[in-house]
C-alpha positions as CSV (number, residue, x, y, z in Angstrom):
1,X,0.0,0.0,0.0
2,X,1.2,3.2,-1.0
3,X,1.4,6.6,0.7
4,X,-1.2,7.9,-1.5
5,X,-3.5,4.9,-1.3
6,X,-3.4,5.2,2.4
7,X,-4.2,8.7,2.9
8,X,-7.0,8.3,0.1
9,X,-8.3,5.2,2.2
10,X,-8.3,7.3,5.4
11,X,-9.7,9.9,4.8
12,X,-12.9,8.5,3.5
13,X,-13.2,5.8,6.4
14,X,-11.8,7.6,9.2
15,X,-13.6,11.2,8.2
16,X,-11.8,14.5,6.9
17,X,-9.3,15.6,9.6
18,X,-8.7,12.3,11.6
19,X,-5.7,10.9,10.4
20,X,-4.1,14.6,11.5
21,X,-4.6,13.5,14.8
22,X,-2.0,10.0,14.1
23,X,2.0,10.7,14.7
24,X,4.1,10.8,11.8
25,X,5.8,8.3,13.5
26,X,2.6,6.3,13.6
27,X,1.8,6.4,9.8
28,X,5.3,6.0,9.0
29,X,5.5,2.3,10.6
30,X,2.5,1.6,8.8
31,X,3.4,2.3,5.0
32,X,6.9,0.2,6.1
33,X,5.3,-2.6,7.5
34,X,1.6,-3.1,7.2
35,X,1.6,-5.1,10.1
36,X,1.8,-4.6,13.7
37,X,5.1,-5.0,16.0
38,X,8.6,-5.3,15.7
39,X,10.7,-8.3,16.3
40,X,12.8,-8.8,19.8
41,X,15.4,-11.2,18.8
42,X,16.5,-13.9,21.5
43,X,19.8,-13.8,23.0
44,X,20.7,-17.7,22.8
45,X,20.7,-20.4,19.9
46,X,17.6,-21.4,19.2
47,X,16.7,-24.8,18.7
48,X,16.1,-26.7,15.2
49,X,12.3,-27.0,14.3
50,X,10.2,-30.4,14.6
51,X,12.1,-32.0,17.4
52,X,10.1,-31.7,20.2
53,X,7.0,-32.9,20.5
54,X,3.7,-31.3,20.9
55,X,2.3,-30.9,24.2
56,X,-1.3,-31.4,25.1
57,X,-2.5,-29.4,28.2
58,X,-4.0,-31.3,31.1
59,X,-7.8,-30.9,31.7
60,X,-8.1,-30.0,34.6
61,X,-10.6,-32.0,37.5
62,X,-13.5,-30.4,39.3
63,X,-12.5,-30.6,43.5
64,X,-16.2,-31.1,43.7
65,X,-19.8,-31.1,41.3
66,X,-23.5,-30.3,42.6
67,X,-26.5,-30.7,40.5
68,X,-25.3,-27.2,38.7
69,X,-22.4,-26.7,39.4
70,X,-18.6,-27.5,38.9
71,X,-16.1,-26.5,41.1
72,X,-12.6,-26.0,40.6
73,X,-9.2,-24.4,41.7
74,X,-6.3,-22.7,39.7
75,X,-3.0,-21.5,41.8
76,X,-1.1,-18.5,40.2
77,X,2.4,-19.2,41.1
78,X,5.7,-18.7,39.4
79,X,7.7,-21.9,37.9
80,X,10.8,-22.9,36.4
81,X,10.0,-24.8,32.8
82,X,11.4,-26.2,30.1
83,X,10.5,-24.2,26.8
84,X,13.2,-24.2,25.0
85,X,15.3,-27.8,25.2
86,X,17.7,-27.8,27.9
87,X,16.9,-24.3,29.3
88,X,15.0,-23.0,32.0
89,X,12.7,-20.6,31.9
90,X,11.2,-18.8,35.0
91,X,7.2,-18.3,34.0
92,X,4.2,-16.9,35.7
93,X,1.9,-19.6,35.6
94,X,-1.8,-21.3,35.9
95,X,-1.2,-24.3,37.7
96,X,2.4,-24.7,37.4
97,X,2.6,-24.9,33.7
98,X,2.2,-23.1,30.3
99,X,-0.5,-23.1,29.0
100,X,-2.4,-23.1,32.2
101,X,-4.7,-26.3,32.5
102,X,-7.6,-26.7,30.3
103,X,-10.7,-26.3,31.5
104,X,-13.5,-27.8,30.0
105,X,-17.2,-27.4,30.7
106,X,-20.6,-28.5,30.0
107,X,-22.9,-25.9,28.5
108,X,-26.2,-24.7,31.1
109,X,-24.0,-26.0,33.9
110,X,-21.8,-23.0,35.7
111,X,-18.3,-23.5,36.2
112,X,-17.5,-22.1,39.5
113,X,-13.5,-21.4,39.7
114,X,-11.4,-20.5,42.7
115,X,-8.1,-18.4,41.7
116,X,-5.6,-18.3,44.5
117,X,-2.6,-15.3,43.3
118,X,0.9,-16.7,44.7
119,X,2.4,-14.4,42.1
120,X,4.8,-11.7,43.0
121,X,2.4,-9.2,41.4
122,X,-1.3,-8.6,41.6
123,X,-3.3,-10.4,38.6
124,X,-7.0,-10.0,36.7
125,X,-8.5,-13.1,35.3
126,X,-10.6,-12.8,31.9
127,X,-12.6,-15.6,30.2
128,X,-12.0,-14.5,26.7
129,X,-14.9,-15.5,24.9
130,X,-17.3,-15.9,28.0
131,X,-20.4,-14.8,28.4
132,X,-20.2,-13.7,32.3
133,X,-21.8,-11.5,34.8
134,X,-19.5,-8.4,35.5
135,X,-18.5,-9.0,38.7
136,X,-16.5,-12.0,37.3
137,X,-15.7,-10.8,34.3
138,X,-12.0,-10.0,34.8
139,X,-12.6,-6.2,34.6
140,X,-9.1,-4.4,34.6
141,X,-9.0,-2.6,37.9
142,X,-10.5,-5.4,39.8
143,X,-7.0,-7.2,41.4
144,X,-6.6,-10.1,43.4
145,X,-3.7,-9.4,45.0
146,X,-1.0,-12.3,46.5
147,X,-1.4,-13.7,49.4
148,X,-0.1,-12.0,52.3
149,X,-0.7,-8.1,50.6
150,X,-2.1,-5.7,53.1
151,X,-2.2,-2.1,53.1
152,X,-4.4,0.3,51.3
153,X,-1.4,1.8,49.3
154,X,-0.4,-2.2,48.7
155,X,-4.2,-2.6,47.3
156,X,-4.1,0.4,45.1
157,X,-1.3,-0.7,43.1
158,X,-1.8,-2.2,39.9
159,X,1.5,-2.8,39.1
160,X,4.0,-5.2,41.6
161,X,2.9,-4.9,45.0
162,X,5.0,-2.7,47.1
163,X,2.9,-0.5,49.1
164,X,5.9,2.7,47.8
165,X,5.3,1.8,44.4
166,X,3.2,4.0,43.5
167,X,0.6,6.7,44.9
168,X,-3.3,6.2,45.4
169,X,-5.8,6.2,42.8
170,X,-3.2,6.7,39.9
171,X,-1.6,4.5,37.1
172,X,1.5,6.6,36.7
173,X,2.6,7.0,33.1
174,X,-0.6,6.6,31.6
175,X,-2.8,10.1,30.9
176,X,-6.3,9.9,32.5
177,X,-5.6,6.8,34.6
178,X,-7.0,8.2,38.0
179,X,-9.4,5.6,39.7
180,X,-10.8,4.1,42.3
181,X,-9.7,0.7,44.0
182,X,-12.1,-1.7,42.3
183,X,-13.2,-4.8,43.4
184,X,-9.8,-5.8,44.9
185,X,-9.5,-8.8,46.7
186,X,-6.3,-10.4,48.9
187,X,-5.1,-13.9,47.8
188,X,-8.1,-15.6,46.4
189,X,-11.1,-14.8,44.1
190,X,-13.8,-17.1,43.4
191,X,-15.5,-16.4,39.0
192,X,-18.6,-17.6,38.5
193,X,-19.5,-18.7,34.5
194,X,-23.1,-19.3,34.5
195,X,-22.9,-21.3,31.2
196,X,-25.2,-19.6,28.8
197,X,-23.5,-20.2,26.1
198,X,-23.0,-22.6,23.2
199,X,-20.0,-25.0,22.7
200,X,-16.9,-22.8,21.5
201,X,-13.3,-22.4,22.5
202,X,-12.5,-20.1,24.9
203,X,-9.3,-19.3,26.6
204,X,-8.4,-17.3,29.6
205,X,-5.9,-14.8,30.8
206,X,-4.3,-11.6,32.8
207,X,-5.9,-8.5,32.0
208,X,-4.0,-6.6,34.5
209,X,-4.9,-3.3,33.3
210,X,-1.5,-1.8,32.1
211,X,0.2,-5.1,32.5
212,X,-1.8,-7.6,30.1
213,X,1.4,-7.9,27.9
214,X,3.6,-8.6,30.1
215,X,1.8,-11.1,31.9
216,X,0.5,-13.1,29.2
217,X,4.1,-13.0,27.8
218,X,5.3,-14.6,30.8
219,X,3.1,-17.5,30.6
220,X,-0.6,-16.7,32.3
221,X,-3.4,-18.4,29.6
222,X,-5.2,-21.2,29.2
223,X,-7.9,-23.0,27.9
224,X,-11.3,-23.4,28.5
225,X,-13.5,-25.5,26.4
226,X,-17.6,-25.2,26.5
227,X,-19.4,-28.4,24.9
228,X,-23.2,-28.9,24.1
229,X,-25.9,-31.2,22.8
230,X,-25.3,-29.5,19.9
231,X,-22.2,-30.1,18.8
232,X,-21.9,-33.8,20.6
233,X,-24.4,-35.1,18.1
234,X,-22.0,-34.3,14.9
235,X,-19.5,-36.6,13.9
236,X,-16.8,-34.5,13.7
237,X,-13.4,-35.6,15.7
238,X,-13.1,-36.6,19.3
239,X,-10.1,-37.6,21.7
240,X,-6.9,-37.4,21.3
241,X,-7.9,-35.8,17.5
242,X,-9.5,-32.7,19.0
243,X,-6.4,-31.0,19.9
244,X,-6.6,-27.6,20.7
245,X,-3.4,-25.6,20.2
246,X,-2.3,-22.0,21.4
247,X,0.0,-20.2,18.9
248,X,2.6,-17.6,20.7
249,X,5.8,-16.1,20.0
250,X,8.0,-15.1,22.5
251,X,12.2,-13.7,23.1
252,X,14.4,-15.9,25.3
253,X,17.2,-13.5,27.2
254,X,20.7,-15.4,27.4
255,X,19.8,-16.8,31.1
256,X,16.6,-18.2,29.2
257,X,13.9,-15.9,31.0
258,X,11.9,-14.5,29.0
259,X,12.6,-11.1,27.1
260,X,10.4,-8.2,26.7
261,X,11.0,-4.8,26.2
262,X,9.4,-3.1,29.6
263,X,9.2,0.3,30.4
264,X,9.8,-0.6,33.8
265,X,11.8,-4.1,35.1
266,X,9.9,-3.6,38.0
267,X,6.4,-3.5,36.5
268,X,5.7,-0.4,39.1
269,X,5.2,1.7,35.6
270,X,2.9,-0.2,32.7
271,X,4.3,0.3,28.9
272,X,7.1,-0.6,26.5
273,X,9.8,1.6,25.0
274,X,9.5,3.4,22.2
275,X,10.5,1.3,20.0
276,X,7.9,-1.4,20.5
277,X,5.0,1.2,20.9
278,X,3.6,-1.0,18.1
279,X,3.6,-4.4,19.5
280,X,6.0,-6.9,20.6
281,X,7.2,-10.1,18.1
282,X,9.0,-12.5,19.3
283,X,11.6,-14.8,17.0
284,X,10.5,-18.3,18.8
285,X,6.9,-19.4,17.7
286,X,5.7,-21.7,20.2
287,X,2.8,-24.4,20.3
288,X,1.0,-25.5,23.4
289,X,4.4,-23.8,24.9
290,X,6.6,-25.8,22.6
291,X,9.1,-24.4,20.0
292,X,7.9,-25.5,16.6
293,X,7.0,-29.0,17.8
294,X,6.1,-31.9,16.1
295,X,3.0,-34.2,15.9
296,X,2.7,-38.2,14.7
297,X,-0.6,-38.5,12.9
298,X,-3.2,-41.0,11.8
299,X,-4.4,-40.6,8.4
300,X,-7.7,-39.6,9.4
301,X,-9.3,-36.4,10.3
302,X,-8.5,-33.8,12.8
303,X,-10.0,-31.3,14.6
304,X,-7.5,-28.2,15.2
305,X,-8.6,-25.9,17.6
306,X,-6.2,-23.1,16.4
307,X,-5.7,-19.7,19.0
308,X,-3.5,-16.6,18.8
309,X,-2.1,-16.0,22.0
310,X,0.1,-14.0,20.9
311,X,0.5,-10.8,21.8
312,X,0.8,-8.5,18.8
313,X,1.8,-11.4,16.0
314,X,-0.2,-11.8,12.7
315,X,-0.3,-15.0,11.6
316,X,-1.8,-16.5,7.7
317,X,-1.4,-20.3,8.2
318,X,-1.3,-22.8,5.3
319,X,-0.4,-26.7,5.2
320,X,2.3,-27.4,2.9
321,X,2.6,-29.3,0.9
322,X,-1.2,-28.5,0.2
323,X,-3.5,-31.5,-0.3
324,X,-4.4,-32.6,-3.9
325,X,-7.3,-30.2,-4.7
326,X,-6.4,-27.6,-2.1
327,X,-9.2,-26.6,0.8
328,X,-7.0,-28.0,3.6
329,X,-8.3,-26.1,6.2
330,X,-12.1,-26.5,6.7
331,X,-13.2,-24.5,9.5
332,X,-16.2,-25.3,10.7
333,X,-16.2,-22.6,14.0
334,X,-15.2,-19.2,15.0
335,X,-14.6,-17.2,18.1
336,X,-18.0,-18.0,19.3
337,X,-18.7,-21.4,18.1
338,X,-20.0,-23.7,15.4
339,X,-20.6,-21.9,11.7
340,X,-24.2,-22.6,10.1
341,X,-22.3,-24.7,7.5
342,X,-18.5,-25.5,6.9
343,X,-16.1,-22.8,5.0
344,X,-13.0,-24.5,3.2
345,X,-9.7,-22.5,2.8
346,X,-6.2,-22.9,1.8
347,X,-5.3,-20.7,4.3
348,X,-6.6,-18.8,7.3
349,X,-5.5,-15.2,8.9
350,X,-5.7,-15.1,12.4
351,X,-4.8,-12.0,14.3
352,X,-4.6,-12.0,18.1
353,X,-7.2,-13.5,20.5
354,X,-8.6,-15.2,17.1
355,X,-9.9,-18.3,17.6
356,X,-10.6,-20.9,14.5
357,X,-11.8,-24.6,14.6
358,X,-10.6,-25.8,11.6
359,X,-11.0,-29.8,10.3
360,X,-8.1,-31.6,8.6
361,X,-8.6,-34.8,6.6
362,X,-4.5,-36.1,6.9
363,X,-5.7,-39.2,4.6
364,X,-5.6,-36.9,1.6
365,X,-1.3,-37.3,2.1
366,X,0.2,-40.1,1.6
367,X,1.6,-42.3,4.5
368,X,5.4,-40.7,5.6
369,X,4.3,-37.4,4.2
370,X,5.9,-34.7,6.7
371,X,3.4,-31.7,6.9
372,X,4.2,-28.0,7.8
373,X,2.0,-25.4,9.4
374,X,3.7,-22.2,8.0
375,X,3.0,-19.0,8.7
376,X,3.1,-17.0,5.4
377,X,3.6,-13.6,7.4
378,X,7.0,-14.6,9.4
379,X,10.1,-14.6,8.1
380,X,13.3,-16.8,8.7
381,X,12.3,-19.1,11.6
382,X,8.7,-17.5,12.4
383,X,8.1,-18.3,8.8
384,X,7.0,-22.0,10.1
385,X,4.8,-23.0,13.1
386,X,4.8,-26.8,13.5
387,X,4.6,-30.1,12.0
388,X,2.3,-32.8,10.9
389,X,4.1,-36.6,10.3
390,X,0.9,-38.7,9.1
391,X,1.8,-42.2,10.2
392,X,1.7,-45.1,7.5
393,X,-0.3,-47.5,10.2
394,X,-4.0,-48.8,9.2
395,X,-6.5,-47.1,11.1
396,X,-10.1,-45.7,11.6
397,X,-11.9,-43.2,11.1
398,X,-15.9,-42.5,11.4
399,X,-15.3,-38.3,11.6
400,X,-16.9,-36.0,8.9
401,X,-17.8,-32.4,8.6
402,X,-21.4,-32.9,7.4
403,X,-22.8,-29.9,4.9
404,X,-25.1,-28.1,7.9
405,X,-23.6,-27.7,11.6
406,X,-25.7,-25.1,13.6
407,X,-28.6,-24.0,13.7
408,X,-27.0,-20.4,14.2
409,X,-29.5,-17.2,14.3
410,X,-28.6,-14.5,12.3
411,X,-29.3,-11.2,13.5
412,X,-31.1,-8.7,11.8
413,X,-29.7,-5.1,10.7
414,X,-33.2,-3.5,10.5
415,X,-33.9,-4.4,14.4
416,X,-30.8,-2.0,15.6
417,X,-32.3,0.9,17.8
418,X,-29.0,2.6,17.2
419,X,-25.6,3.1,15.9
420,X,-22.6,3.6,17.5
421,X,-19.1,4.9,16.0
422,X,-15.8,4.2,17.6
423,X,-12.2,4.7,16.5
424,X,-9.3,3.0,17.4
425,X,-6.2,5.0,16.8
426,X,-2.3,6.8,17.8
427,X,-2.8,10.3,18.7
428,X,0.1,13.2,18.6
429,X,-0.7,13.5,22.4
430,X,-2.5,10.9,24.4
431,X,-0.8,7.1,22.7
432,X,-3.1,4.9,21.7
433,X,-7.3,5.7,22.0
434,X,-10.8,5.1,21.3
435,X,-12.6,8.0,19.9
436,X,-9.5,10.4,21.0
437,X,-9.2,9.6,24.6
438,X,-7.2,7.0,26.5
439,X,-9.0,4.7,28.8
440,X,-10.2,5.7,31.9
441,X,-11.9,3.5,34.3
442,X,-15.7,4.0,34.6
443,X,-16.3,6.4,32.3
444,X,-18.4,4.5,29.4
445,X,-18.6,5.0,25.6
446,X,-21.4,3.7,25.2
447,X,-24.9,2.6,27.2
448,X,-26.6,0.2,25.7
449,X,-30.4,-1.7,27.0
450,X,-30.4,-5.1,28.0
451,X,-32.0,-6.9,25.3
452,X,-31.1,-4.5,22.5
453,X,-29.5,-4.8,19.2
454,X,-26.8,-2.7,18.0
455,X,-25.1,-1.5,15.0
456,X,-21.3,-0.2,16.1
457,X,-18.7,0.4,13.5
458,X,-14.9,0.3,14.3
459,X,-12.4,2.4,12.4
460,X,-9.0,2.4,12.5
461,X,-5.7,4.1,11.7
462,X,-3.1,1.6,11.7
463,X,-3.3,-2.4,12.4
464,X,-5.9,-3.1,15.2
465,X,-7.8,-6.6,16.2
466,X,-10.9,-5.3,18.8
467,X,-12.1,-7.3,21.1
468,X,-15.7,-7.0,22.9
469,X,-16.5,-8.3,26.1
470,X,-20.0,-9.6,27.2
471,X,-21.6,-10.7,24.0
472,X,-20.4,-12.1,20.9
473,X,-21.3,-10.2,18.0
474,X,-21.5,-10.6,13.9
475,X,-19.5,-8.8,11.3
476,X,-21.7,-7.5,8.9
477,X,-19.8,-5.4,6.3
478,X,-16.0,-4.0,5.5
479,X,-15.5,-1.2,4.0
480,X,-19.7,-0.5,2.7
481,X,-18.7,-4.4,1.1
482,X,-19.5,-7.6,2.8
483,X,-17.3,-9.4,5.4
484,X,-14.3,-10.8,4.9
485,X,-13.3,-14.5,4.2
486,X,-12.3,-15.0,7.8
487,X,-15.4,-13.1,9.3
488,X,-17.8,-15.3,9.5
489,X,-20.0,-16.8,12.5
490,X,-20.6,-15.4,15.9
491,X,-17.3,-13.2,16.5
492,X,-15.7,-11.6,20.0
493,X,-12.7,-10.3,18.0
494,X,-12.5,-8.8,14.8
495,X,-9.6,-7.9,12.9
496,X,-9.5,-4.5,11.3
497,X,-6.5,-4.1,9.0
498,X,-4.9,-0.5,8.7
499,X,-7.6,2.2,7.5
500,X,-10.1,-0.5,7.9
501,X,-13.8,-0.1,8.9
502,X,-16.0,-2.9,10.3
503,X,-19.7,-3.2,10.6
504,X,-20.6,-5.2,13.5
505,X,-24.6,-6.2,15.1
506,X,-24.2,-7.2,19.1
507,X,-27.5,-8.1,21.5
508,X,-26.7,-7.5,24.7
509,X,-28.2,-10.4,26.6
510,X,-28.6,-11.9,30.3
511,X,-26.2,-9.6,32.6
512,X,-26.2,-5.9,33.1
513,X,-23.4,-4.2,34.5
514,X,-19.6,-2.7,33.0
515,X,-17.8,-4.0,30.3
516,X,-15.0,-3.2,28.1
517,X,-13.9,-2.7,24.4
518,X,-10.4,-3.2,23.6
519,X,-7.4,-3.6,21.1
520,X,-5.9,-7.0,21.8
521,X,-2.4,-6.1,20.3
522,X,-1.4,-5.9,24.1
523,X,0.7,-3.5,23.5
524,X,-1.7,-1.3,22.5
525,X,-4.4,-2.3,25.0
526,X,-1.7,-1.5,28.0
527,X,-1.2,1.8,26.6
528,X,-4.8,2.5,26.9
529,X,-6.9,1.8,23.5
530,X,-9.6,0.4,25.8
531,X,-12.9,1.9,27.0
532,X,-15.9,1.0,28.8
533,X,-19.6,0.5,28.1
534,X,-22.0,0.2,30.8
535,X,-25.2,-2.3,30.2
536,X,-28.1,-1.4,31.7
């Protein structure tokens, strides 16, 4: 895209006058790039692709059940891993490992799940994906601080907890960041997910607000899968071919900790320098927490449950070699669950917080055939992901994607009662904002009735994926054109390319309370291009 494109595109989506509000600096990334971030190289050799294999998070148990409920218990702690082969790596973790354990759930029964921080630093658990009451939502400002924190200047703190760290009631280093405590807690915080919601995958994470990026970096997400009638009684794959797989990148330091480019080593001040203003890439792509593992496969068909965790990374995955006939990757859900009916692609874009249920048929290779997952935008080594090695052993199969899957309501345009406008871009003075102005707790965008339809339309300057909280939603035009090839299905995050606009319908259903909007290049979202709405 050229410098003359790009101004011609912004001005008519953004409006006359709003790209003077984006740095120089800001537009100047952009016509160099066209994607987000800028790579953080590792200081150690890295290790040759395909030789380790790939990991499968543990599910993890229930410490009790009821006739509603399921109960169960995560411990944030920090541990010494084994990421890269022969190296350790100090991580903050769910349960000891990364990814965190998956948790997997049983639509119309609530999971009921007990967090206990024995982190060094406070921490805010999202479901990504889950449709929640607010209170367990995993709103920014709302902390469960470690064990053993006490004070009110300790409690204040969103950054590491030393009651000197930082005054009351502000975020230092981020304009308009003044607010109140929240809903902090000490040591241990019980979420409630109701379960009104249809099968999909989910993950969760830290949404520390200011530190999401680096706390996901160092290891804190997981999985959590939501089943139903619905999607039990299709044939599609089960066991040990369902595999759901988290895609990251990530910078190894020479002691092996991770690398990332804080503002602050002591996480007392939120932000990265200057130069990674645009989102941090790593130059290790790892699987399940594994560098570009490897997989023994039957010749049969796969269910890939494919997520990007990563924290600024683009991604467009293909198989190669490609099967005779092409259509490798036939995704048969999004973000929010099943599609109506199956989609085929050669390959698939995912942008950050994505999530895509793709099907794979490995019989269409022949037996020894060693099959790549590449990633079309890396380069060098984040040019390939992971491998395939379909096995030359009889087997069987009774998996299919049959030609309907859902019975998925589309909602209608003409039943909006309003439209909304919101744009996500870099201003000369404030960073990164929505509709000029950098977040600020409890002052909402928008104020939308429980039970209503809306039309909201997301602009954007440079590369942005936004995510909504609460409710899915569906895409229903780009650029006055229809959606995208990768927009279809019930949707939490979108991805809006640079000068981009995206038409989107969302009911708000079941809970009232606040939410937030957000950029989910982390980067981004620490330096404040969130916002809230309020339902009520």
């Amino acid at each position: 895209m050229n410098r003359r494109r790009f101004l011609g595109i912004g001005a008519s989506v953004l409006g006359a006058g709003a790209l003077a509000a984006v740095a120089v600096p800001s537009a100047a990334w952009l016509l160099a790039e066209g994607r987000p971030g800028r790579l953080l190289s590792s200081e150690l050799d890295l290790p040759e692709a395909f030789q380790v294999p790939l990991p499968v998070p543990a599910v993890l148990q229930p410490v009790r059940t009821d006739g509603t409920n399921d109960y169960y218990e995560i411990t944030q702690k920090v541990a010494e891993l084994e990421i890269l082969p022969g190296v350790k790596t100090e991580a903050w973790t769910y349960g000891g490992s990364y990814p965190g354990p998956t948790v997997v759930t049983r639509s119309g029964r609530a999971a009921v799940i007990k967090h206990r921080n024995e982190l060094p630093v406070a921490s805010v658990v999202h479901l990504h994906g889950g449709h929640t009451p607010a209170d367990s939502d995993g709103y920014p400002v709302d902390l469960l601080l470690p064990v053993g924190s006490s004070g009110a200047a300790a409690s204040m703190s969103p950054g590491s907890v030393s009651p000197g760290s930082m005054s009351p009631g502000t975020m230092d280093g981020m304009p308009g960041m003044r607010h109140a405590a929240g809903r902090n807690t000490v040591g241990e915080r019980t979420h409630t997910y109701p379960g009104k919601q249809r099968a999909a995958t989910l993950w969760y994470h830290d949404h520390r607000m200011g530190f999401t990026g680096p706390g996901v970096w160092r290891g804190l997400s997981g999985f959590h899968l939501v089943h139903d009638d619905e999607e039990g009684a299709l044939p599609l794959p089960r066991g040990e071919r369902d595999l759901p797989l988290m895609l990251a990148d990530r910078s190894f330091a020479a002691d092996g900790s991770f690398r990332y480019p804080s503002t602050d080593a002591a996480l007392a001040v939120p932000g990265v320098t200057d130069d990674y203003m645009n989102g941090v890439l790593g130059d290790v792509i790892l699987v399940n927490g594994a560098p570009w593992p490897r997989l023994d496969v039957d010749r049969a068909h796969y269910r890939l449950r494919l997520l990007n965790a990563s924290n600024a990374r683009l991604y467009r995955l293909e198989l190669d070699p490609q099967p005779s006939g092409g259509d490798a990757l036939v995704q048969i859900g999004s973000d929010g669950g099943l599609l109506a009916a199956p989609v085929a692609h050669d390959g698939i874009e995912i942008a950050p917080a994505e999530r895509f249920d793709v099907v794979v048929d490995f019989s269409r290779y022949p037996p020894g055939t060693q099959v790549r997952l590449l990633n079309r935008f890396g380069s060098g080594r984040t040019a390939e992901v992971m491998r395939f090695d379909v096995s030359s052993r009889p087997v069987s199969d009774d998996a299919r994607v049959p030609d309907k899957l859902s019975v998925m309501e589309e909602l209608d345009a003409s039943a909006a009662v309003t439209t909304r406008d919101f744009r996500f871009r870099r201003s000369r003075s404030d960073g990164w904002t929505i509709n000029d102005d950098p977040y600020q707790p409890g002052r909402s965008l928008a104020t939308p009735a429980l039970g209503s339809v809306e039309r909201w339309r997301f602009s954007t300057d440079v590369h942005h994926p936004v995510h909504l909280h609460l409710d899915h939603f569906q895409v229903i035009g780009r650029n006055g054109k229809d959606p995208g090839p990768w927009d279809a299905g019930w949707k939490d995050t979108v991805d809006l390319r640079p000068a981009e606009a995206v038409e989107v319908l969302v009911r708000f259903t079941d809970y009232a309370g606040t939410y937030m909007m957000h950029c989910h290049n982390l980067e981004h979202e620490d330096m404040a291009m969130m916002a809230d709405f309020t339902v009520g």
